[in-house]
Phi, psi and omega in degrees: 000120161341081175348310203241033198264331150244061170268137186244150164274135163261121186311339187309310197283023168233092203258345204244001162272179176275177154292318192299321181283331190266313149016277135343305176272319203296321203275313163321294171294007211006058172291139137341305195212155181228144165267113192256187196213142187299315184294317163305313186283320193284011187247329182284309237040145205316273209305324189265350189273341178303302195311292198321308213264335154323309179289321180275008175073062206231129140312126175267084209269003151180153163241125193251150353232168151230190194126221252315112171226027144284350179313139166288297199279145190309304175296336191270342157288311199278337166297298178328286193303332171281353177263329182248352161288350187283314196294309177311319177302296173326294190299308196297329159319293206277010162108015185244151172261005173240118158260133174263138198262127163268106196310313205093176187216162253278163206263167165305132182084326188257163202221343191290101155310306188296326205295301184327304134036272184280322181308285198296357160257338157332306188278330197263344159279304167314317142325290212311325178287324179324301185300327179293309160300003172219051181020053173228156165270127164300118182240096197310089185260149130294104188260149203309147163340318170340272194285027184289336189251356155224348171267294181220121175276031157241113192249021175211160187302327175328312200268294207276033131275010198245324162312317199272320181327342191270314231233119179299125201323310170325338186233332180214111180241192182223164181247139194263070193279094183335293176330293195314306198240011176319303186276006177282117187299004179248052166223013131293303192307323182258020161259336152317303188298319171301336170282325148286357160254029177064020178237040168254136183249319187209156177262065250228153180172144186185176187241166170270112187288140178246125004291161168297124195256148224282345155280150175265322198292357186250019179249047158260192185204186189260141172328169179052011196241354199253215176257339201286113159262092168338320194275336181283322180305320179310313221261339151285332189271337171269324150329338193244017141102003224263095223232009177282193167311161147248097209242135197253135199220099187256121165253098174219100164278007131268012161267348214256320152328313188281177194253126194308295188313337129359285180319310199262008171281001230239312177322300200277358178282291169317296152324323200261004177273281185274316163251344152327287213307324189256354177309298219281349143110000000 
């Protein structure tokens, strides 16, 4: 069996390539599957990047991002939903069933968080049939604390499972992002939970880098470079039952900095070192 069958490239952590190049390195290296980004696919375009991946045989294991679904005001809900309905669309071209939801995070002026909240399950309910009619999921990530007042005002697995709860697993799951959720003393217990409740759409994983850089979104790192145990966070997501991809998604500029095939020998080293070993429960 293939060693290495299920690690997927989050095109991110190669930032400074095309969709095309990184393709290309996913194929060399003989990776399975890659995680895309949207921004990447529209430079390809939709029709052709489906192809492009097709022809290389490559899986699509989450297409990032949708989300920022805080707006208060009528145009800015209605800008969200047309934006993350694009996104659905998108994910359903290209073959993957998880789109990731980035929540948002408080609107300008504002401070009511529970209100911020109420929005984003407002939206996730307005999304969810959609999402159902083109056989994708809505994937909740939760993001590290930080970024709770400009990115995601949901910072733990609990809340975006607690989110999803209204909604049959088929349609709104959650993302298990090491960085993010590495320090909660509740992430066994919702990691359990979400595997009994069928809702992890993706496993993502990469470490938290020390010192914290003076951008925070660039302080992640290549496994074994951070604080994160790897082996222990693994061996919960397989106990709960959890058998898809793994995807390693680096916000680094010095990774971004390094030559992607570098990257992704150093990805696949680390992987088979630090999370391989622990796949298996």
């Amino acid at each position: 069996m293939n060693d290495l069958g299920r690690l997927s490239l989050n095109i991110a952590t190669t930032k400074r390539w095309t969709l095309r190049e990184a393709v290309d390195g996913a194929v060399r290296a003989g990776l399975p599957a890659v995680g895309l980004w949207r921004d990447r696919v529209a430079e390809e375009g939709l029709a052709e990047s489906a192809a492009l991946l097709r022809e290389a045989g490559l899986r699509v294991s989450s297409l990032c991002r949708g989300g920022f679904l805080t707006a208060a005001g009528e145009a800015g809900v209605r800008t969200a939903l047309e934006d993350n309905c694009a996104a659905i669309v998108e994910a359903s071209t290209l073959g993957t069933d998880a789109v990731v939801l980035v929540v948002g995070g408080l609107p300008e002026g504002d401070r009511d968080l529970a209100g911020a909240r109420e929005r984003v399950a407002e939206r996730i309910a307005d999304l969810a049939p959609f999402a159902r009619e083109h056989g994708v999921r809505l994937a909740l990530e939760p993001l590290h604390p930080m970024y709770c007042a400009d990115r995601a005002v949901i910072s733990t697995l609990g809340q975006a499972l607690d989110l999803a709860a209204p909604h049959p697993p088929a349609e709104v799951a959650v993302v298990v992002d090491t960085f993010h959720v590495f320090w909660d003393p509740a992430l066994a217990e919702n990691i359990a939970r979400a595997g009994r409740e069928d809702r992890i759409a993706s496993y993502q994983v990469c470490d938290f880098a020390l010192p914290i850089a003076q951008d925070a979104l660039l302080s992640r790192g290549m496994m074994g470079d951070g604080v994160i145990d790897f082996a222990a966070t693994t061996r919960m997501i397989a106990a709960a039952g959890y058998t898809g991809d793994v995807e390693v998604e680096i916000f680094s500029a010095d990774i971004w900095n390094t030559p992607g095939d570098q990257v992704i020998a150093t990805m696949i080293s680390r992987y088979r070192d630090l999370v391989l070993p622990h796949l298996t429960g």
